[in-house]
N, C-alpha and C positions, 0 to 999 in steps of 0.2 A: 504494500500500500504506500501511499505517499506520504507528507507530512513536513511540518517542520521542526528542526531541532534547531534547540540553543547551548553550545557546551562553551566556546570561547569568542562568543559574540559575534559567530559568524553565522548565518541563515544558510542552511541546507534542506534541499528540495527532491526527493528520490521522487522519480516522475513511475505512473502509475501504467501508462499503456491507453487512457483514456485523456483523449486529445483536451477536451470540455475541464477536465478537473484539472490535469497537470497544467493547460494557459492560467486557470483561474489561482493556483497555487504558486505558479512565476510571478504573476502580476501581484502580489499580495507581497512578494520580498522586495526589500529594499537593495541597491544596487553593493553588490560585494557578499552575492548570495553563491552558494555552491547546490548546482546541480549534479544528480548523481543519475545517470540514464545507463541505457544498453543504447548498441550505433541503433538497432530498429526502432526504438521509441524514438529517440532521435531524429532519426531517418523521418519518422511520419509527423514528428513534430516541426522541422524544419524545413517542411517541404514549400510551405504558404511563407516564405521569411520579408517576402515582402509587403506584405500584408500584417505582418506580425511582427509590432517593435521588440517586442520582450527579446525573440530570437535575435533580431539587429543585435539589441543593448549588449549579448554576449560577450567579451573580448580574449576570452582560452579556451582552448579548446583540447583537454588531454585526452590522447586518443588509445585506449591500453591494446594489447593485442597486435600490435601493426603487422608482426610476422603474418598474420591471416589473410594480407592483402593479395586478390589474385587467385585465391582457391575459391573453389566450388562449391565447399561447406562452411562451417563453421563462422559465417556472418562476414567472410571479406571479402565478398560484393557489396555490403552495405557500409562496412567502412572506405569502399572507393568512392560509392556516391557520396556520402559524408562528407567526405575530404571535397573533392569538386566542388560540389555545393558551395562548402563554406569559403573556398578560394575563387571561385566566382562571385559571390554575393560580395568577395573583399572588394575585388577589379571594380563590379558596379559600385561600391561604395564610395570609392577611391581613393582607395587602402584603408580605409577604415573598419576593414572585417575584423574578425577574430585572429586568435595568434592558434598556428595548430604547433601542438607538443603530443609524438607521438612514442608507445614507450612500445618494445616487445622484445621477444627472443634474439636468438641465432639468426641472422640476416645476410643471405650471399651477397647483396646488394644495395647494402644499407644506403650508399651514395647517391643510389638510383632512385629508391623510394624518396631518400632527403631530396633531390631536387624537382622529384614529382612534385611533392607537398610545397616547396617552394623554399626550402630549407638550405643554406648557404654549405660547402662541405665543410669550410669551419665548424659550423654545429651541429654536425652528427659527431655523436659521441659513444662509443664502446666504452662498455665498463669492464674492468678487468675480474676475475673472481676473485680477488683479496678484497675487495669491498664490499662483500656481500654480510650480509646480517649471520648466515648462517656460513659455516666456512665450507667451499668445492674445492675436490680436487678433481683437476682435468685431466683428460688423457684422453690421446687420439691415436685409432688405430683405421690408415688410410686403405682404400680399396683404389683396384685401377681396373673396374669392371663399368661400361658405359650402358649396358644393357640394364634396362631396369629393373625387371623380374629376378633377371640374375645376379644383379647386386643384392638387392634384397637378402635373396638365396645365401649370397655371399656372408652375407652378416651376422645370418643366425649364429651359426659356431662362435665368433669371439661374444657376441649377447648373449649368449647360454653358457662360457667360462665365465663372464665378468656375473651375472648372475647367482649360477651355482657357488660360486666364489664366497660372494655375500651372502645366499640363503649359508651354507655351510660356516661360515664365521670364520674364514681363517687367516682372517685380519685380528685376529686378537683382541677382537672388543662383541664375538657374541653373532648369532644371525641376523641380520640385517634385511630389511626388505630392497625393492629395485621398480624402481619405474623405469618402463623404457616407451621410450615413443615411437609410433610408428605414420605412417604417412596417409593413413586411410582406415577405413572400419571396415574394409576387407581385408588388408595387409595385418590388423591388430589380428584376426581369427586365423589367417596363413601361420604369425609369429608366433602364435600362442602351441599351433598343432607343432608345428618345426621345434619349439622348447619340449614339448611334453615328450615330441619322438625321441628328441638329444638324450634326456632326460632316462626316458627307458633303457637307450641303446647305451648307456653309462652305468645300468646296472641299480639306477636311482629314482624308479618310474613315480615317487612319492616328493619328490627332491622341493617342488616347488606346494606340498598342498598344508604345508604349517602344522608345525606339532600339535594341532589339537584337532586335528581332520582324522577320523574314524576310516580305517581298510575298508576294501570294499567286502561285501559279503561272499561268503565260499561261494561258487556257483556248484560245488562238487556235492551233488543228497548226501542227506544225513543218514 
């Protein structure tokens, strides 16, 4: 739901999805208000901006997620239109839009997206992982397979050592769980049979299902 909150004197507006109450609830904060949206609410709330001071009045625009841009799921078609949008609506202003700040992942192209959004390469900025809240260690293990099924293929084996590695604790600090990412929600159900195969053919068909997961049942009569 939407609403306002007051914790350090600053007006915040999580918008609802419902165009009538989230305008009615902008217009009611005073200017140095923090919206909190998804890009589709967004998306259908800035559609009318000329029409609609409130949207003008905006002047940032933090955009989380940017790595999405370009795919086919996961909302980054709606964060391109976003972005355009609000970099047209700047031009017609005449330069008087919003400032876009956009934050995300691992980016092959960071440069490329920065000068989409209108972003100088001065200010794209990489962060290294020593600055992170919580401490990464990286490590990269490079493939020279351009096929992409076959890369794929490629990768399971060292994602099922660095896994098993962590389920088994033999880093000294205990089992560890593992997120791994993968590139799609068919790819996620390929990588998941590909671990479980590794997994059997290693002798440890249980490897990944957590010590409090129950064998399966004898299928052999009693």
């Amino acid at each position: 739901g939407g609403g306002r909150r007051r914790g350090l004197g600053v007006g915040v507006v999580r918008l609802t999805g419902e165009a009538a109450a989230d305008l009615e609830m902008l217009q009611q904060q005073q200017q140095g208000a923090l919206v909190v949206a998804t890009a589709t609410q967004w998306d259908a709330l800035s559609r009318r901006w000329k029409q609609r001071k409130v949207i003008r009045r905006v002047r940032l625009v933090i955009l989380d997620d940017i790595h999405l841009l370009g795919g086919s799921g996961g909302g980054g078609d709606v964060l391109e239109v976003v972005v355009s949008r609000h970099r047209f609506a700047a031009e017609q202003m005449g330069g008087g839009g919003a400032r876009l700040v956009g934050l995300g992942a691992s980016l092959a192209n960071a440069k490329d997206v920065g000068e989409w959004m209108g972003c100088p390469s001065s200010n794209v900025f990489n962060f290294p992982p020593d600055v992170r809240a919580v401490p990464l260690q990286l490590r990269l293990h490079a493939l020279d397979v351009n096929h992409f099924g076959s890369r794929m293929l490629a990768m399971s084996k060292p994602a099922f050592n660095a896994a098993a590695a962590a389920a088994a604790g033999t880093e000294g600090e205990g089992p560890k769980p593992t997120l791994l990412f993968v590139p799609s929600r068919k790819q996620s159900q390929l990588t998941a049979v590909d671990l479980a195969s590794l997994a059997a053919a290693s002798g440890r068909p249980r490897l990944f299902c957590g010590p409090s997961s129950s064998p399966p049942p004898d299928p052999s009569p009693g």
